[in-house]
C-alpha positions in Angstrom: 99.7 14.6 36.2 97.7 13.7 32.9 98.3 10.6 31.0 97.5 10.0 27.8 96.9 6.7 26.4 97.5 6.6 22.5 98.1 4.8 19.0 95.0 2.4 20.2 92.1 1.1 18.6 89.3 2.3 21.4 86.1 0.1 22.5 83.2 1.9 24.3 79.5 1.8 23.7 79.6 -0.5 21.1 81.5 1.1 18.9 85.3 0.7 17.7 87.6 3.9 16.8 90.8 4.3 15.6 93.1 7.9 15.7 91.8 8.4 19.3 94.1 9.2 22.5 92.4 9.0 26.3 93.3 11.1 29.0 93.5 10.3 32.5 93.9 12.7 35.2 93.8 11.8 38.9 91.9 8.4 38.4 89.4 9.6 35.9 88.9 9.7 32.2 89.3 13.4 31.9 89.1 13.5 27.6 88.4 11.0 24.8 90.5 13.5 21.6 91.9 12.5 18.8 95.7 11.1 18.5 96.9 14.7 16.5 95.3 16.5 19.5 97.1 15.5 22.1 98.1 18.5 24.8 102.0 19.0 25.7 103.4 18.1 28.9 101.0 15.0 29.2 102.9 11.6 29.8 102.2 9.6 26.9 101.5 5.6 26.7 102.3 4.1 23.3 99.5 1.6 23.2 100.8 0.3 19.2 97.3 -0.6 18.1 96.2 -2.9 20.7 92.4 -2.6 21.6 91.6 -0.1 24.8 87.9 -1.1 26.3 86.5 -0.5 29.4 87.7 -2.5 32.7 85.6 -5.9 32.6 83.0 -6.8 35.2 82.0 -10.6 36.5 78.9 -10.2 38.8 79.5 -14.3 39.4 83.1 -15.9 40.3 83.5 -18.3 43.4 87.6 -18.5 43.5 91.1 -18.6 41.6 94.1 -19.5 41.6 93.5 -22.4 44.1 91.6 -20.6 46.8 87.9 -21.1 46.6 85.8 -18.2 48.4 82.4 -20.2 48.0 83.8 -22.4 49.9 86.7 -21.4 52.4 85.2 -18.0 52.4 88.4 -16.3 54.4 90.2 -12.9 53.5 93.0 -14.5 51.8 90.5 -16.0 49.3 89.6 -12.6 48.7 93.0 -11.3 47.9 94.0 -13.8 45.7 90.9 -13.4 43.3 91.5 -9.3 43.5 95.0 -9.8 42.7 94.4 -13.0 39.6 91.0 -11.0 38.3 93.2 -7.6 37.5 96.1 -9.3 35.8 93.4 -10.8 33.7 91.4 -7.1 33.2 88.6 -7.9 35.4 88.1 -4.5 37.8 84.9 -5.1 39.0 83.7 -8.3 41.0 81.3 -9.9 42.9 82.6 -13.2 44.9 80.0 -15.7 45.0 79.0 -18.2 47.7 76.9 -20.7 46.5 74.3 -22.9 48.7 75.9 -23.6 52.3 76.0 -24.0 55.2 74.8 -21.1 57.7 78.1 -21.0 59.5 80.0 -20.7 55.6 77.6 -17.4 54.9 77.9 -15.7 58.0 82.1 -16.4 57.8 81.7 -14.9 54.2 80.4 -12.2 55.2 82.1 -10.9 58.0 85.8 -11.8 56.2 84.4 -9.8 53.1 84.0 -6.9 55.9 87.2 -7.1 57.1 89.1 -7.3 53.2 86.8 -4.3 52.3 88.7 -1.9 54.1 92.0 -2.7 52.8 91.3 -3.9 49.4 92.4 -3.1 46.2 89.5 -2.3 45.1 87.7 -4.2 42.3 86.2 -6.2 44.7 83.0 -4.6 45.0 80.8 -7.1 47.6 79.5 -10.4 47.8 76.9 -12.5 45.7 75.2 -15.0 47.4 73.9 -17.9 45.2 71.4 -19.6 47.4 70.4 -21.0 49.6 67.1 -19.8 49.1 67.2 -21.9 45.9 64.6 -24.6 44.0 65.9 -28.2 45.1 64.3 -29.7 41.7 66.9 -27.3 39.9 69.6 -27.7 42.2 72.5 -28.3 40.0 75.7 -28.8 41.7 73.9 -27.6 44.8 73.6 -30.1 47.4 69.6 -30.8 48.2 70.3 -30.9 52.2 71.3 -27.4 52.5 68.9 -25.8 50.2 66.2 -24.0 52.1 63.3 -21.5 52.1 64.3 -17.9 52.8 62.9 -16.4 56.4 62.7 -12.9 57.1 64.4 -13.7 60.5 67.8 -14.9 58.8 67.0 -12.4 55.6 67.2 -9.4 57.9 69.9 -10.6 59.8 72.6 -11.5 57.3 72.1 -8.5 55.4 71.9 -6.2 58.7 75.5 -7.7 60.0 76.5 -7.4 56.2 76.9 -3.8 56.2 76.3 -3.6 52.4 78.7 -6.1 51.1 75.9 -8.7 50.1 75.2 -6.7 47.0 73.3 -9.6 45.1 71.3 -12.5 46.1 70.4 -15.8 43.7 67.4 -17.0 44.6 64.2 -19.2 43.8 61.2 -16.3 43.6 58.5 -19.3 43.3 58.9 -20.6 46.7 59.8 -17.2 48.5 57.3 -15.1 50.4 56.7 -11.9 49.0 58.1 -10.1 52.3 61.5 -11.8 51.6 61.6 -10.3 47.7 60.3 -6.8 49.3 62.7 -6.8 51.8 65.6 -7.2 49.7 64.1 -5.0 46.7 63.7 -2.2 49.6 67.5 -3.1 50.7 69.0 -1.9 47.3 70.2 -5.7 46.9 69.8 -7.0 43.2 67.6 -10.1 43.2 68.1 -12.5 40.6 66.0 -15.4 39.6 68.3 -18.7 39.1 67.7 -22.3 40.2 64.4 -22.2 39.7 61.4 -24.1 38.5 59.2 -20.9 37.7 56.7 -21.9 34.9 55.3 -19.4 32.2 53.1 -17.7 34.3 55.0 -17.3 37.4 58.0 -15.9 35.3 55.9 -13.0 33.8 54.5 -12.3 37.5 57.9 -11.6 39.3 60.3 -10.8 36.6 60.9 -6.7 36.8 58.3 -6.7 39.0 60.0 -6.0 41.2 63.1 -8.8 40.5 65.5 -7.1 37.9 67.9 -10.4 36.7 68.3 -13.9 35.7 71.1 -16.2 37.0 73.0 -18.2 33.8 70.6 -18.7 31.4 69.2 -22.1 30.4 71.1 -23.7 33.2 69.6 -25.4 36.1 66.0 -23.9 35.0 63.0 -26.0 32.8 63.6 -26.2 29.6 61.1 -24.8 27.0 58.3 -27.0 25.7 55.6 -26.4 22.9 52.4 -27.3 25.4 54.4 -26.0 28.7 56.1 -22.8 27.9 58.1 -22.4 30.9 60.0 -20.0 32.3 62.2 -19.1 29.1 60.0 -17.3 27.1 58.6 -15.4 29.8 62.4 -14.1 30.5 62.4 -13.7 26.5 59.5 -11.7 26.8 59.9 -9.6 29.7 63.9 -8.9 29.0 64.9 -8.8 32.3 69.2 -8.4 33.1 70.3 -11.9 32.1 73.6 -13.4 32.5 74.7 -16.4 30.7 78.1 -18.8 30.6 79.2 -18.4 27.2 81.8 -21.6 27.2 79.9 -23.7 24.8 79.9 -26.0 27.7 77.5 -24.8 30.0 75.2 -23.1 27.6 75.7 -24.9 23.6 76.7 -21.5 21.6 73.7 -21.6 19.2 72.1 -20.8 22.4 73.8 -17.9 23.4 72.7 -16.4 19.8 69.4 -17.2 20.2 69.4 -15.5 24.0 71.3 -12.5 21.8 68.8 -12.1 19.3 65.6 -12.0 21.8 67.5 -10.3 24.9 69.8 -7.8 23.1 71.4 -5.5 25.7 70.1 -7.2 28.4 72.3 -10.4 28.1 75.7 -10.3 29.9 78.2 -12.8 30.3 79.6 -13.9 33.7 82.4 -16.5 34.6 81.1 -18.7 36.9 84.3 -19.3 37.5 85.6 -21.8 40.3 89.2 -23.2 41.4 89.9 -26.8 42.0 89.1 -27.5 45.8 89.6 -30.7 47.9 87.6 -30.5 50.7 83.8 -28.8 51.9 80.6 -29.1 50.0 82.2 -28.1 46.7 85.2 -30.3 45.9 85.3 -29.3 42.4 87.5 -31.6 39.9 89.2 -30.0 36.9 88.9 -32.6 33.6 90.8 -30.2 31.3 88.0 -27.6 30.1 85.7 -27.7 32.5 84.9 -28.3 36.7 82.7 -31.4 38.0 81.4 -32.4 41.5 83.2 -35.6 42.8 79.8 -37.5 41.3 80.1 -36.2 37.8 77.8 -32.9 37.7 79.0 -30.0 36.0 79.9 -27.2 38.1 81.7 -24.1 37.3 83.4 -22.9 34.3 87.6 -22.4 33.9 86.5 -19.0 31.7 88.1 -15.6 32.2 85.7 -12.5 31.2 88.1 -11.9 28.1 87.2 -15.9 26.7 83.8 -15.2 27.2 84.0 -12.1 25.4 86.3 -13.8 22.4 83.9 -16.9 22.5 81.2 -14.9 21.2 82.7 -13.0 18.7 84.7 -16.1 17.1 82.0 -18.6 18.0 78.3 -16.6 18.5 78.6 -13.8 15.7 78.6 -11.2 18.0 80.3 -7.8 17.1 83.8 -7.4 19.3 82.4 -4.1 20.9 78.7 -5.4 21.7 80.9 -8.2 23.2 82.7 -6.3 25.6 79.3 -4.4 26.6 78.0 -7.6 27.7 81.1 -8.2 29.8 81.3 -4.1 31.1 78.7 -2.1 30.7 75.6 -4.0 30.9 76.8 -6.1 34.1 77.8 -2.3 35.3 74.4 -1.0 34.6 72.7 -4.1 36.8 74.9 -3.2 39.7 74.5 0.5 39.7 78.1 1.3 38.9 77.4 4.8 37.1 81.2 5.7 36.6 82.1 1.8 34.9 81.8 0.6 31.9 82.0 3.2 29.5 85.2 5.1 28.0 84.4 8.4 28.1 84.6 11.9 30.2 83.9 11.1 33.5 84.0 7.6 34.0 86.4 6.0 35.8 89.8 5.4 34.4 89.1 1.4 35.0 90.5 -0.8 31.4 92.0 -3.5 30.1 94.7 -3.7 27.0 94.7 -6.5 24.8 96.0 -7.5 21.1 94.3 -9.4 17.8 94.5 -13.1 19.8 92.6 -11.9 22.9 95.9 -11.7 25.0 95.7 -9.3 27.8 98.7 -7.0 27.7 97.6 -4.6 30.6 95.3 -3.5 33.2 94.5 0.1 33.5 93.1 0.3 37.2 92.2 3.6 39.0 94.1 5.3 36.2 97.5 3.7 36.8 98.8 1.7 33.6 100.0 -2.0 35.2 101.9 -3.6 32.7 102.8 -7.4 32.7 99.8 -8.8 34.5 99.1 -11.5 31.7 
């Protein structure tokens, strides 16, 4: 059965286009035509001019909905962030554990085993935010459990992981080479985040071989005249960088500046957490933002669709270059060939939403799903 969605204003690649219809057949965009062109038979899906983009894609989200993965990292954790990210048009994740304890990891990873097999399927693995982390840009991390990587535990999480640690967060400063190799030769994207890298050391590890940055300007040195630091050197070499864009976490004259010198190479991320009572993150909400019981800032309350709105009505950025940054760039980082784009032979993964940034539906292995705001 083909199914055509129509009467839409289409996002893809950076561009906008009105008068176009999308056909779906079996999972897959099968044709991008235009509206007059549409072949009989088809069942037809009257979009009446809301924007059609490509599904979007958080490479950094700890929890929702009340269940925190990061930090009870069980199966039902899981299912409640599948189930909350694609009512919200998010069809691609990666749940995050940050710095923890070994017993917390190894729990994560083995209940991210078990959901894989039955899962809906945009969650796509695991992202490990430390604990292999600089203590001197720790963050919300706690200091105690922060640690130098060993090949030992390297080798052994990710050979009991089975592939579903897709992405690890780490300090490359303080890291033996054989750790970075290893996961490089693993297929496991490295990126560079709590860390105290100067200039120097930046320009030595970044894309060589360590492809990404982990939320720009946050819990990293900040730039200085006489001591560069690491900054520039990520300005310079334009490695994958994401970024909170809340105008919390990251001021958003900021995220224009990282715009201008990183161009399609910054992509946004939530860094989204729930509200959580007990274990090392006991995150308080205050109304627009998540703190540690002592006051530090810790996640964000974004979705991928406010990040994407924030910088188009508060950064300047163009509503299609926006929804690269929150599809196909964080798509092209984790190897997902098929996401991220609209077009003949990608997969039929998108979200529906109106002028105010409302998400009206999820379009999610081809099926339309409506009423998931």
């Amino acid at each position: 059965m083909i199914t055509a969605l129509h009467n839409l204003q289409l996002i893809s690649d950076g561009h906008i286009a009105n008068g176009k219809a999308v056909l779906i057949t079996a999972g897959q965009v099968t044709a991008v035509t235009d509206d007059t062109t549409i072949p009989d038979g088809v069942k037809k899906i009257d979009l009446h001019g809301a924007y059609l983009a490509p599904g979007l894609i958080d490479l950094q989200i700890y929890g929702s909905g009340g269940k925190l993965f990061a930090g009870t990292p069980e199966v039902a954790a899981l299912e409640r962030m599948e189930n909350d990210l694609l009512k919200q048009g998010t069809t691609g994740f990666f749940a995050t554990i940050g710095t923890n304890t070994n017993d917390i990891v190894e729990q994560g990873i083995e209940s991210a085993k078990a959901y894989r097999e039955n899962c809906i399927g945009n969650f796509w693995g695991i992202h490990l935010e430390g604990p292999y982390l600089n203590p001197v840009k720790r963050g919300a991390h706690p200091e105690k459990l922060i640690k130098k990587g060993t090949l030992a535990e390297i080798k052994k999480w990710v050979e009991s992981a089975d592939g579903v640690i897709r992405m690890m967060t780490i300090a490359p400063e303080l890291q033996d080479q054989e750790v970075i190799d290893y996961l490089h030769q693993q297929g496991i994207i490295i990126s560079s985040g709590h860390s105290n890298a100067s200039y120097s050391e930046g320009k030595a590890f970044l894309n060589k071989p360590i492809p990404a940055v982990t939320h720009l300007f946050n819990a990293m040195p900040q730039m200085h005249h006489r001591e560069p630091g690491y900054i520039p050197a990520i300005f310079e070499e334009k490695p994958y960088t994401s970024i909170v864009a809340d105008g919390i976490h990251v001021d958003f004259a900021m995220v224009r500046l990282a715009k201008r010198e990183l161009g399609d190479k910054l992509f946004l991320i939530t860094d989204a957490v729930t509200a959580a009572t007990k274990g090392t993150y006991q995150h308080q909400f205050t109304g627009d933002r998540y703190v540690m019981p002592d006051g530090t800032l810790s996640g964000s309350c974004l979705t991928m669709l406010k990040a994407a709105e924030n910088c188009v009505k508060h950064v300047g950025i163009d509503l299609a270059e926006a929804i690269n940054m929150a599809s196909l760039y964080p798509a092209q980082l984790a190897s997902m060939t098929k996401k991220g784009k609209i077009a003949s032979g990608y997969d039929a993964d998108m979200i529906v939403f109106n002028n105010d940034f409302e998400v009206q539906a999820t379009v999610f292995k081809g099926e339309y799903l409506t009423n998931t705001a």
